[in-house]
N, C-alpha and C positions, 0 to 999 in steps of 0.2 A: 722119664718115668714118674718123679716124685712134680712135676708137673702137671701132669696128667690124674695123678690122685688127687690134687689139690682142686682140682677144675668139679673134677669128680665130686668129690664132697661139697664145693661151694655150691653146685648146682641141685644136690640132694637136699643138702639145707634150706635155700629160697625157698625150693617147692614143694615142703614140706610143713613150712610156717604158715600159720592160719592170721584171723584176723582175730583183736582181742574184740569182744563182747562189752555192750554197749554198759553204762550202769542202768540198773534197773530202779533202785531203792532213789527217789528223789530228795536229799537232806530238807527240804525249804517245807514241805507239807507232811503232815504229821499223822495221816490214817492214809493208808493202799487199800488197793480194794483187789482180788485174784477172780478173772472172771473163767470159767469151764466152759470149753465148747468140744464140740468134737475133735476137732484137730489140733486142741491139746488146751493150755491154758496162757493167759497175760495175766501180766502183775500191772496197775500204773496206780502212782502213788502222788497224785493229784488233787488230794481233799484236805480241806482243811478241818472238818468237823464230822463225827462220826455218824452225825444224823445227815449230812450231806451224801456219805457215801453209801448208808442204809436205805436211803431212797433212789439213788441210783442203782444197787443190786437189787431192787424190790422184781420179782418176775424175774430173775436172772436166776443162774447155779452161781452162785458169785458168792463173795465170803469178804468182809470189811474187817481189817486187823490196824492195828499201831504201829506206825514205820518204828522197824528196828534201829533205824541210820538217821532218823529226824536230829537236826543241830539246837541245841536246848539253848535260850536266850540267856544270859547270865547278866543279874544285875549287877553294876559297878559295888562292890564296898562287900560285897557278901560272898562269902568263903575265908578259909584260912588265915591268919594274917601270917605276913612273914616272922622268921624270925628274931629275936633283938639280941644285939650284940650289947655285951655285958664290959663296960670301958673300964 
């Protein structure tokens, strides 16, 4: 019996798990662009310049924003310094 429940459940589980969803937001380029169509909308985040991707939605329902996820370049020697230990 408690074999039978266990089969029971492993089997509800597998075929209940979906697939995770791809990333959408690409870190490496710094404006996306959201295009509208009928059957609904895309995001791709592809540009590097905001005039690049304002002339690609020209004539489009399309809308050019600032990736929220872009990875910001940091120079060496700039930021915080650590703290100093007092001998």
């Amino acid at each position: 019996m408690r074999t039978n429940m266990n089969a029971i459940l492993l089997a509800a589980g597998l075929f209940s798990a979906v697939p995770a969803a791809a990333q959408t937001y690409d870190p490496r380029y710094p404006v996306c662009i959201e295009v509208y169509t009928i059957d609904g909308n895309t995001i791709d985040c592809s540009f590097t310049s905001m005039a690049q991707c304002t002339a690609t939605a020209s004539g489009q329902a399309a809308q050019c924003y600032a990736n929220p996820y872009v990875v910001q370049n940091r120079q060496p020697g700039l930021g915080p310094s650590p703290p100093r230990r007092n001998r």
